[in-house]
DRENKE-319125 format. One record per atom (N, C-alpha, C): chain; residue number from 1; x, y, z; residue in three letters. Coordinates in nm, 3 decimals. Example, Ala and Ser with C-alpha at 12.3 -4.5 7.8 and 13.67 -1.06 7.14 Angstrom:
NODE   c     k         x         y         z     r
NODE   A     1     1.319    -0.569     0.780   ALA
NODE   A     1     1.230    -0.450     0.780   ALA
NODE   A     1     1.320    -0.330     0.780   ALA
NODE   A     2     1.285    -0.225     0.708   SER
NODE   A     2     1.367    -0.106     0.714   SER
NODE   A     2     1.290     0.003     0.787   SER
This chain:
NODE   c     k         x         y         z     r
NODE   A     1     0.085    -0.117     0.000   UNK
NODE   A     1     0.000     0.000     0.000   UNK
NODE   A     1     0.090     0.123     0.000   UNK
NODE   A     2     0.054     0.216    -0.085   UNK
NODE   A     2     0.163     0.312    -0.138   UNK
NODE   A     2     0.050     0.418    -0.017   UNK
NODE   A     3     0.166     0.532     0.070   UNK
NODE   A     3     0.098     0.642     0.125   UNK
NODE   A     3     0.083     0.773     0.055   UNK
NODE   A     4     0.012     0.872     0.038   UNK
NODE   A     4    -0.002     0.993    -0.050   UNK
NODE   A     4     0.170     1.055    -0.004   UNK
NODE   A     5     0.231     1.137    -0.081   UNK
NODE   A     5     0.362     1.177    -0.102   UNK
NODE   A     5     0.420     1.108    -0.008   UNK
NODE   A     6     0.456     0.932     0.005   UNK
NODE   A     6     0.549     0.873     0.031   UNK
NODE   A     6     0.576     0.895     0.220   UNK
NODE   A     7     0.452     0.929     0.258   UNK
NODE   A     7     0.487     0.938     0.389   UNK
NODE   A     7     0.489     0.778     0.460   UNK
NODE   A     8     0.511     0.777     0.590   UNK
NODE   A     8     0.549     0.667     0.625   UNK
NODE   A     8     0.423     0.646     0.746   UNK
NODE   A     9     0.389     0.493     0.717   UNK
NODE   A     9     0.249     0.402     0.748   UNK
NODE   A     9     0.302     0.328     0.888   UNK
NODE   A    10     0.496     0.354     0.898   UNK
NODE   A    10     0.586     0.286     1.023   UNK
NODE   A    10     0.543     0.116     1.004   UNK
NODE   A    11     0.466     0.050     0.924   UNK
NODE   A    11     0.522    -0.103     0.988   UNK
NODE   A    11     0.614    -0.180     0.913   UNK
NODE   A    12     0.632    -0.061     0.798   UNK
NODE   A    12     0.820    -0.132     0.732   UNK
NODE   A    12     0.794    -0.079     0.617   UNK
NODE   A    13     0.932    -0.160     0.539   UNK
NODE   A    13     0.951    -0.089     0.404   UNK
NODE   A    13     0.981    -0.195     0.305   UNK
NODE   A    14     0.962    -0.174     0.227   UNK
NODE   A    14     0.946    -0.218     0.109   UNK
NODE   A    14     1.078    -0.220    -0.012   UNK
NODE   A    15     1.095    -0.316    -0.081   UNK
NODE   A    15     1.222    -0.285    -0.178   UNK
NODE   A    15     1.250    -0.143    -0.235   UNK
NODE   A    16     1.164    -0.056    -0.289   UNK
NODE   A    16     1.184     0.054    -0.319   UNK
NODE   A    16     1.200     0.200    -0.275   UNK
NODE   A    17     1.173     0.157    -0.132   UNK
NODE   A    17     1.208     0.239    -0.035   UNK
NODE   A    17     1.069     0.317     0.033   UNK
NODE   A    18     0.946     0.236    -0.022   UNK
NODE   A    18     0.803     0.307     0.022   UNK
NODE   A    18     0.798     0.236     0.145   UNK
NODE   A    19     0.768     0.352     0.231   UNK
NODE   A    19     0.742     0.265     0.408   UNK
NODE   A    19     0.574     0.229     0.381   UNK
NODE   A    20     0.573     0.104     0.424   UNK
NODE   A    20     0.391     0.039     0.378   UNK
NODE   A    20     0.347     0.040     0.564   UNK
NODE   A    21     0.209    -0.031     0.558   UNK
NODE   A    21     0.143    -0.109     0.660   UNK
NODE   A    21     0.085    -0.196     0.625   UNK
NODE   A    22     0.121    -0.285     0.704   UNK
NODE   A    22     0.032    -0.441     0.641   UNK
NODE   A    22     0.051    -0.519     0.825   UNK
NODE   A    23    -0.103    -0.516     0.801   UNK
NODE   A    23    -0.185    -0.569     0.908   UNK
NODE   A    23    -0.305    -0.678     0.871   UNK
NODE   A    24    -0.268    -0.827     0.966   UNK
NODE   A    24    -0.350    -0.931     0.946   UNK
NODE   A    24    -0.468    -0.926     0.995   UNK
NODE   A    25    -0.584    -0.944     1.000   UNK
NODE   A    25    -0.697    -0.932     1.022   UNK
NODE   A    25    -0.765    -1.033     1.090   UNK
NODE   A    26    -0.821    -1.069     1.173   UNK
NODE   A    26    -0.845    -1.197     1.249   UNK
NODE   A    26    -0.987    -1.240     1.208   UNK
NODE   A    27    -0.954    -1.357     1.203   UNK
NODE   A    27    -1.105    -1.397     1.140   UNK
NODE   A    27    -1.249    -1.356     1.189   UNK
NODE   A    28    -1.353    -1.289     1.132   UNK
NODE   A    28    -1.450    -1.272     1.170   UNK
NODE   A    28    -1.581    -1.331     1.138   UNK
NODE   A    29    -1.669    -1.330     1.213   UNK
NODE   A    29    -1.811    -1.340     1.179   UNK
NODE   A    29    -1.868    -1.245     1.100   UNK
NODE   A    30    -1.795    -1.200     0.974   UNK
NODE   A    30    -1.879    -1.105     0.893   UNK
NODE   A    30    -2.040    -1.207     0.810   UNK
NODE   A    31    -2.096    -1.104     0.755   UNK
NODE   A    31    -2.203    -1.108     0.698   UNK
NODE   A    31    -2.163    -1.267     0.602   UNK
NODE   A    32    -2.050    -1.252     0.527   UNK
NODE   A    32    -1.983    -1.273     0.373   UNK
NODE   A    32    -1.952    -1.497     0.456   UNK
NODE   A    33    -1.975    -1.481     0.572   UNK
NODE   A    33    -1.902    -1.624     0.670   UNK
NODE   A    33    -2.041    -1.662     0.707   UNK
NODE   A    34    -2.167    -1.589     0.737   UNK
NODE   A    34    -2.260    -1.640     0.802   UNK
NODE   A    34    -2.374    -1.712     0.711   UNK
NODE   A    35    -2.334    -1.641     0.587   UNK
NODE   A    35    -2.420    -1.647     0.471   UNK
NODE   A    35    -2.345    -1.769     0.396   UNK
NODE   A    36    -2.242    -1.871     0.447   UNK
NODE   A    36    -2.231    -1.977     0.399   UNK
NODE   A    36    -2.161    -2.090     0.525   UNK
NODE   A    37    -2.277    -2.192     0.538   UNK
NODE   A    37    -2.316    -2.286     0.628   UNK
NODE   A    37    -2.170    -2.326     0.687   UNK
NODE   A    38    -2.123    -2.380     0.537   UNK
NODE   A    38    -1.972    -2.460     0.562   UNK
NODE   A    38    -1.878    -2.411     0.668   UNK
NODE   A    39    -1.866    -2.242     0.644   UNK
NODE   A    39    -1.768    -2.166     0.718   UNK
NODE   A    39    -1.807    -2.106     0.819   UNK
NODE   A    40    -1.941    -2.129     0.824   UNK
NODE   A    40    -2.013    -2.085     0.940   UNK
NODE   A    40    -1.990    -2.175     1.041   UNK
NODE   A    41    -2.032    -2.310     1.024   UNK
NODE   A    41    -1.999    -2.454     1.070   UNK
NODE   A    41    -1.804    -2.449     1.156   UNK
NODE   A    42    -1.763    -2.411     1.092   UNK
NODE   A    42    -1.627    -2.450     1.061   UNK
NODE   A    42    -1.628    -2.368     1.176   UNK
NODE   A    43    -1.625    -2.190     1.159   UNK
NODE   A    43    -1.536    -2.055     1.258   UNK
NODE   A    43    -1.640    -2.085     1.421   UNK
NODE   A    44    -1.811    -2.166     1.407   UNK
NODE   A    44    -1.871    -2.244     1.547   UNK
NODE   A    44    -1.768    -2.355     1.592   UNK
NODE   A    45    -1.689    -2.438     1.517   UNK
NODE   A    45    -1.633    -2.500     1.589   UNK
NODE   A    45    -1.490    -2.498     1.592   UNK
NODE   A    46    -1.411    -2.347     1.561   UNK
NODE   A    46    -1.278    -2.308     1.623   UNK
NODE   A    46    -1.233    -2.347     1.723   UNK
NODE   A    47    -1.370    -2.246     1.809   UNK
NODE   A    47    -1.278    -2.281     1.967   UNK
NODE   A    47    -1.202    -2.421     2.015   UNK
NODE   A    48    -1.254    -2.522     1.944   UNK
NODE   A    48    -1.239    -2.649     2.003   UNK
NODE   A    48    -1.052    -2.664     1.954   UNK
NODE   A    49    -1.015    -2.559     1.863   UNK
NODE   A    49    -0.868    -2.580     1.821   UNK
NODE   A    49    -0.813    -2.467     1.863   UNK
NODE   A    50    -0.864    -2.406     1.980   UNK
NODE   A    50    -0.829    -2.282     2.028   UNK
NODE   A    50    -0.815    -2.161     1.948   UNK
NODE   A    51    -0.930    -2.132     1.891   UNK
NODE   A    51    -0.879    -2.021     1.776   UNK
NODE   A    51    -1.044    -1.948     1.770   UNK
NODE   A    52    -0.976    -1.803     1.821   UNK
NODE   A    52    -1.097    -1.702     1.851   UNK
NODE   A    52    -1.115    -1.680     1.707   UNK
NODE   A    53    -1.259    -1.614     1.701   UNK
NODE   A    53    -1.327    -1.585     1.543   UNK
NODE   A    53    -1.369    -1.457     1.654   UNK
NODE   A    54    -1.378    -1.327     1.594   UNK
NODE   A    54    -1.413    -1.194     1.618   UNK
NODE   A    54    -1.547    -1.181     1.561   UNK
NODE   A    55    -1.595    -1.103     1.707   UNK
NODE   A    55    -1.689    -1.038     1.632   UNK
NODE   A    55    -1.660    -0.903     1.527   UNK
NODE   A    56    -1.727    -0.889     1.417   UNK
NODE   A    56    -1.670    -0.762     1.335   UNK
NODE   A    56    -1.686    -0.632     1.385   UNK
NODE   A    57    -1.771    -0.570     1.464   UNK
NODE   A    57    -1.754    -0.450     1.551   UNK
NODE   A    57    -1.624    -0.480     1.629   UNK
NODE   A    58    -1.555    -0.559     1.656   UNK
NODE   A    58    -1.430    -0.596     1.778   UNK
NODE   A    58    -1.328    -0.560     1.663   UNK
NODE   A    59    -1.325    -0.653     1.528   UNK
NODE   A    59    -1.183    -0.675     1.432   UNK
NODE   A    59    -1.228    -0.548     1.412   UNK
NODE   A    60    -1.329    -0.435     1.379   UNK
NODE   A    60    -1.295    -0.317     1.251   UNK
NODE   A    60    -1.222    -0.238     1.393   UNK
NODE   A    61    -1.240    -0.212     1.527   UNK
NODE   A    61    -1.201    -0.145     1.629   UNK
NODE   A    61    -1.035    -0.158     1.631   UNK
NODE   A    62    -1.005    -0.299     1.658   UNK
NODE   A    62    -0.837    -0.340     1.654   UNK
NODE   A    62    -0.784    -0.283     1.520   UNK
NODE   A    63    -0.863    -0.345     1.426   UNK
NODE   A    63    -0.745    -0.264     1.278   UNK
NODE   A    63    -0.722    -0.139     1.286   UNK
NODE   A    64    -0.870    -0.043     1.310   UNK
NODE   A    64    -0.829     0.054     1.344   UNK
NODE   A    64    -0.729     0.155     1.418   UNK
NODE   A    65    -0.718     0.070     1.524   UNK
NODE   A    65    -0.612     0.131     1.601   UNK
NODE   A    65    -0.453     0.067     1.572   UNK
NODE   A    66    -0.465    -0.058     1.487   UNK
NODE   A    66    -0.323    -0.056     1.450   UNK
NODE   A    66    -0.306     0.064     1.362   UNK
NODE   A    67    -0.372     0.085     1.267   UNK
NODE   A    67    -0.315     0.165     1.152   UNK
NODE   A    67    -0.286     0.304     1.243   UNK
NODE   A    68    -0.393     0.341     1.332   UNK
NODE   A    68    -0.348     0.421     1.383   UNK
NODE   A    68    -0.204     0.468     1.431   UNK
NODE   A    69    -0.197     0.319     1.498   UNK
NODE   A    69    -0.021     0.309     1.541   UNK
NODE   A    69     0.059     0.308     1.465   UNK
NODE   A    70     0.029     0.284     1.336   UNK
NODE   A    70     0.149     0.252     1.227   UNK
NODE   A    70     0.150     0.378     1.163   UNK
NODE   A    71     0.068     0.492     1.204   UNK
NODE   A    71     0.074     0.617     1.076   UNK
NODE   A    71     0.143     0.704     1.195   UNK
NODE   A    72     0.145     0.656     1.327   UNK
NODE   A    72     0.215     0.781     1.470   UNK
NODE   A    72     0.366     0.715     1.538   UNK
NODE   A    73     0.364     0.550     1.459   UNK
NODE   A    73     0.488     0.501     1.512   UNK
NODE   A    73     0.598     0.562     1.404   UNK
NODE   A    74     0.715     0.576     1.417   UNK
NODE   A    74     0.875     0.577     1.402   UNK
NODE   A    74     0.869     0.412     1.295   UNK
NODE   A    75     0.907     0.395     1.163   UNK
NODE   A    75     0.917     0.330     1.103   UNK
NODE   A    75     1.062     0.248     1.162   UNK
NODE   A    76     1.011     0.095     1.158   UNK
NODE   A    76     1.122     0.034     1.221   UNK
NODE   A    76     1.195    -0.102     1.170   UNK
NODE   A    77     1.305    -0.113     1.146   UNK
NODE   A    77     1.383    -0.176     1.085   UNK
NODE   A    77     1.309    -0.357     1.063   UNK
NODE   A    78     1.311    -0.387     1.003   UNK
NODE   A    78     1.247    -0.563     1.038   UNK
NODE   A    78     1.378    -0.675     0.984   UNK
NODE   A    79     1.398    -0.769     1.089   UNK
NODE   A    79     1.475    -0.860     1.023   UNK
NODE   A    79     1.489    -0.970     0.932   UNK
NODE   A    80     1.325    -0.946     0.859   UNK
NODE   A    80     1.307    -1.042     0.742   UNK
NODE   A    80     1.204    -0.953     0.688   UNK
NODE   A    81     1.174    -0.930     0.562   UNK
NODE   A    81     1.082    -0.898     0.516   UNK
NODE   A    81     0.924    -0.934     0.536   UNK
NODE   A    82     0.922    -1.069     0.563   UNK
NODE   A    82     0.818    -1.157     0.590   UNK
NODE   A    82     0.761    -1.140     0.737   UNK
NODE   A    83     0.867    -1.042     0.849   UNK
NODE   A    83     0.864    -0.998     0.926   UNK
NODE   A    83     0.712    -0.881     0.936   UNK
NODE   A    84     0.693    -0.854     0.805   UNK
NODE   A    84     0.580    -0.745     0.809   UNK
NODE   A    84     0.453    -0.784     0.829   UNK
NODE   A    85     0.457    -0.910     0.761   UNK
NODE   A    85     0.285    -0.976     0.783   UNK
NODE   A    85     0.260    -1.043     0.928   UNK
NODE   A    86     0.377    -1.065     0.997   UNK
NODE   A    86     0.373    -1.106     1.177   UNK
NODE   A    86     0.323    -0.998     1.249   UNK
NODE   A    87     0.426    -0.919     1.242   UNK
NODE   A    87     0.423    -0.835     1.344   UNK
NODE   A    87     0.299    -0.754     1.372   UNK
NODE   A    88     0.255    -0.771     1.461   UNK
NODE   A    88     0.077    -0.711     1.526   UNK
NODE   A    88    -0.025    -0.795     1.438   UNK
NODE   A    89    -0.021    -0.907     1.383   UNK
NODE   A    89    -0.075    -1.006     1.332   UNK
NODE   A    89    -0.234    -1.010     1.438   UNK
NODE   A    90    -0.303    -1.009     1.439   UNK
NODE   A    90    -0.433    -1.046     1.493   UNK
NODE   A    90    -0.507    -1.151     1.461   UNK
NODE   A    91    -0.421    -1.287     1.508   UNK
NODE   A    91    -0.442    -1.380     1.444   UNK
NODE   A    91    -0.539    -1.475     1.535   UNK
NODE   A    92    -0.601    -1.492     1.632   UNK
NODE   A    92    -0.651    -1.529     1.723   UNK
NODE   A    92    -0.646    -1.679     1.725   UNK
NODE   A    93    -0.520    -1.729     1.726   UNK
NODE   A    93    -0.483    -1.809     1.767   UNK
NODE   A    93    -0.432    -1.917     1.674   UNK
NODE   A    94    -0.507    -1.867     1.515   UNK
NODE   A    94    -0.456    -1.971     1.447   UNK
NODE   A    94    -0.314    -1.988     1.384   UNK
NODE   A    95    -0.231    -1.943     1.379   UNK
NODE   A    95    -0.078    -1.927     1.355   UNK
NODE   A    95    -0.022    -1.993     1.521   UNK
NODE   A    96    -0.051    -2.039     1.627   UNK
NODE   A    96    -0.020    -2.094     1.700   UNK
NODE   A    96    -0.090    -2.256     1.745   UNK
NODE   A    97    -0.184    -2.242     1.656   UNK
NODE   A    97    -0.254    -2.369     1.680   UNK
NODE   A    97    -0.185    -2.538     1.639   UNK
NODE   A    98    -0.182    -2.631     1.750   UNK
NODE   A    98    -0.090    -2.696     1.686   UNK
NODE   A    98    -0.134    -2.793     1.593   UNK
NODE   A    99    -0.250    -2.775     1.456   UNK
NODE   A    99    -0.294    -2.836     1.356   UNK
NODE   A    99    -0.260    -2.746     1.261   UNK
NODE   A   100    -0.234    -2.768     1.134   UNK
NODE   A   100    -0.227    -2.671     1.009   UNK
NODE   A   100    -0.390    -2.653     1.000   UNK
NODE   A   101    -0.465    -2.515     0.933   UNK
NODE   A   101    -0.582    -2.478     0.941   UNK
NODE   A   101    -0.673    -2.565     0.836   UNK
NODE   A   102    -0.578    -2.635     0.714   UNK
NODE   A   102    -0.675    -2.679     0.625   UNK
NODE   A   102    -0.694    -2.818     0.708   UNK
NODE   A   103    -0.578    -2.912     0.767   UNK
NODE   A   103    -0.654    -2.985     0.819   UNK
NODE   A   103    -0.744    -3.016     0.960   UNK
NODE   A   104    -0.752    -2.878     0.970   UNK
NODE   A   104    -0.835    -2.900     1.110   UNK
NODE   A   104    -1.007    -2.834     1.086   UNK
NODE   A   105    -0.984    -2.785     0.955   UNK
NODE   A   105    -1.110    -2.679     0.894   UNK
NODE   A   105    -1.218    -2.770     0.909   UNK
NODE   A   106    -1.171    -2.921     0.815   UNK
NODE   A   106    -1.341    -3.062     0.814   UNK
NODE   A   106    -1.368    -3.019     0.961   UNK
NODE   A   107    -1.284    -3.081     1.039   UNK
NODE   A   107    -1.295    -3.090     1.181   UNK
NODE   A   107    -1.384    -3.028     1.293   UNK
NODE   A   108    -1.377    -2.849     1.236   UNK
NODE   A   108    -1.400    -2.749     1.319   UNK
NODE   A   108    -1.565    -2.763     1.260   UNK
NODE   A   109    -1.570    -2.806     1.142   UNK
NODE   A   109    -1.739    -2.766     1.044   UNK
NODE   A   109    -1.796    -2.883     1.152   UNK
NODE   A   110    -1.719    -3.001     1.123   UNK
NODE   A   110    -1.830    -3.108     1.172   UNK
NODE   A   110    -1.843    -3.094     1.331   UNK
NODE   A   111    -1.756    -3.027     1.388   UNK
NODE   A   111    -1.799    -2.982     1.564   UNK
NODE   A   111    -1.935    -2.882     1.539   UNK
NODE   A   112    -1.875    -2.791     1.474   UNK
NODE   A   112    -1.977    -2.698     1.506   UNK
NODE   A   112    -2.134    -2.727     1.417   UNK
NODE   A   113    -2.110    -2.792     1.317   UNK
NODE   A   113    -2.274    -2.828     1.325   UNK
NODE   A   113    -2.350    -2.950     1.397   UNK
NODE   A   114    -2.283    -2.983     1.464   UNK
NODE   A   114    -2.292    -3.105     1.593   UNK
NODE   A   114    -2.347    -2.998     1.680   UNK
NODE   A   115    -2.294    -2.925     1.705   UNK
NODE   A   115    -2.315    -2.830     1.839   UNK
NODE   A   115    -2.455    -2.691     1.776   UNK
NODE   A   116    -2.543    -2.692     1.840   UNK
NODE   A   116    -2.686    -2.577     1.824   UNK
NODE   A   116    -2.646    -2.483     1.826   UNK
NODE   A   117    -2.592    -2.353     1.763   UNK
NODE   A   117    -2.624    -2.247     1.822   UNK
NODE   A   117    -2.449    -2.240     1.808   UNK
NODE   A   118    -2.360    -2.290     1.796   UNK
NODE   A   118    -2.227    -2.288     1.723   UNK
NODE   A   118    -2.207    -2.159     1.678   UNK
NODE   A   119    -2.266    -2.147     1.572   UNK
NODE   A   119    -2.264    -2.037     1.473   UNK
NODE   A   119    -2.238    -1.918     1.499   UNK
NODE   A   120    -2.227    -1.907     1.609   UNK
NODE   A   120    -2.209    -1.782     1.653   UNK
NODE   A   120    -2.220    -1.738     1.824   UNK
């Protein structure tokens, strides 16, 4: 994400010397998840792999205030590039979970449509 005259967004920089922000977004219960069963199924039965699903009034509040932080922080050096998509990651748990997400996804659907009221 390029800033208007190259000002700096602070959560790093980029090969060409544009300071970006790039912030992960934690999974939510938007509209776009409820309106299909499967993933609806699936983000009702997270918890069981320890992995919060946001409500979307909660995720638009947090992004918000990262960017905030990233347009008032001091742009700061990172020791991998790949370093940019971690850092303040709002990942609620799934980057620590100890299943990879595709194979625990069947898993989480068939808990949560086992379980009433899952969905949310």
């Amino acid at each position: 994400m390029r800033w208007p005259n190259g000002s700096s967004a602070g959560a790093g920089s980029s090969r060409d010397g544009q300071l970006v922000s790039f912030n992960v977004a934690p999974a939510s219960w938007t509209r776009s998840v409820t309106k299909n069963r499967a993933l609806a199924a699936a983000y009702g039965g997270a918890h069981h792999f320890r992995v919060e699903v946001f409500e979307p009034d909660t995720c638009r509040v947090l992004m918000a205030a990262l960017l905030i932080h990233d347009l008032h922080r001091p742009p700061t050096p990172r020791p991998h590039p790949e370093a940019l998509f971690s850092d303040q990651a709002l990942h609620g748990g799934l980057w620590r979970a100890a299943y990879e997400p595709r194979s625990a996804l069947g898993f989480a659907a068939l808990l949560g449509m086992l379980r009433p009221g899952a969905t949310r």
